[in-house]
N, C-alpha and C positions, 0 to 999 in steps of 0.2 A: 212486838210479840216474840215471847224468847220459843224457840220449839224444843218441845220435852224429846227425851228418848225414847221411842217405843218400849212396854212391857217386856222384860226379860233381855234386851238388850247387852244390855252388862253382862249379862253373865255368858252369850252368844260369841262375844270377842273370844273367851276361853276356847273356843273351837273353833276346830277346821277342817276344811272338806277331806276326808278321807279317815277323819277318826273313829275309834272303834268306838260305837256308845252304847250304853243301858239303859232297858226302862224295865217299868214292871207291870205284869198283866193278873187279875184275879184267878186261879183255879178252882173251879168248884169241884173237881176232884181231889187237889189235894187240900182246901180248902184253907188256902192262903195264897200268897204275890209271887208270882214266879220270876225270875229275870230273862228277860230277853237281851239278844244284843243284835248289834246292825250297823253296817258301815253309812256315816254322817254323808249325803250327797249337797244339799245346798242349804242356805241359811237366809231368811229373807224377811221383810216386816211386812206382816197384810191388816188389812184393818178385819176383823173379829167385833160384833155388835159394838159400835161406831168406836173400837181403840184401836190403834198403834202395837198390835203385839207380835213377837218374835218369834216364826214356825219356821220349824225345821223337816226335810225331807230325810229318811234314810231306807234303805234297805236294809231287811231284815238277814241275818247269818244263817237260817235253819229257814227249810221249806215255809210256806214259798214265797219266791225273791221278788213279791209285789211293793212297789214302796212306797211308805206311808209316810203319813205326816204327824209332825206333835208340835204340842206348845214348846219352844226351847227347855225353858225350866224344868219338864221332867225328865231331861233328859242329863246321863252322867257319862264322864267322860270315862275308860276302860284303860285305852290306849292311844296316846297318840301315835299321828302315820308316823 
C-alpha cells in the first residue's frame, strides 16, 4: 500500500518556522476580508474527520499574541525569516 501525502502537504514544504504569514478574516464593519499576519511557529499533519491534513500554528502580529491554528493552505507566505 503506497502512503499518500497528507492534505496540503506540498504546499507546507514552502514554509518555515519563523515566517511571516497571511490569512484573511471577515469584517462586518468594514464589510469585507481583512488581512491578518503572524509569525509561522510549527507545521504538522493531524488527522481532521478521518484525513491526513496539514495544520499550521502561528501567532498573530497585532493583539493578542494567542496562537492559533489553520489549515496550511490558507495560509500565504509575507516574508521569509
Amino acid at each position: 500500500m503506497v502512503e499518500k501525502e497528507g492534505f496540503g502537504e506540498i504546499t507546507a514544504r514552502d514554509f518555515q518556522i519563523g515566517d511571516i504569514v497571511e490569512w484573511t478574516t471577515w469584517s462586518e464593519n468594514e464589510n469585507d476580508w481583512c488581512a491578518q499576519y503572524g509569525v509561522l511557529l510549527s507545521i504538522e499533519n493531524k488527522i481532521k474527520s478521518n484525513r491526513i491534513v496539514s495544520v499550521s500554528k502561528v501567532v498573530p502580529l497585532n493583539e493578542p499574541h494567542t496562537e492559533l491554528e489553520f489549515f496550511t493552505l490558507t495560509l500565504k507566505i509575507v516574508n521569509k525569516e
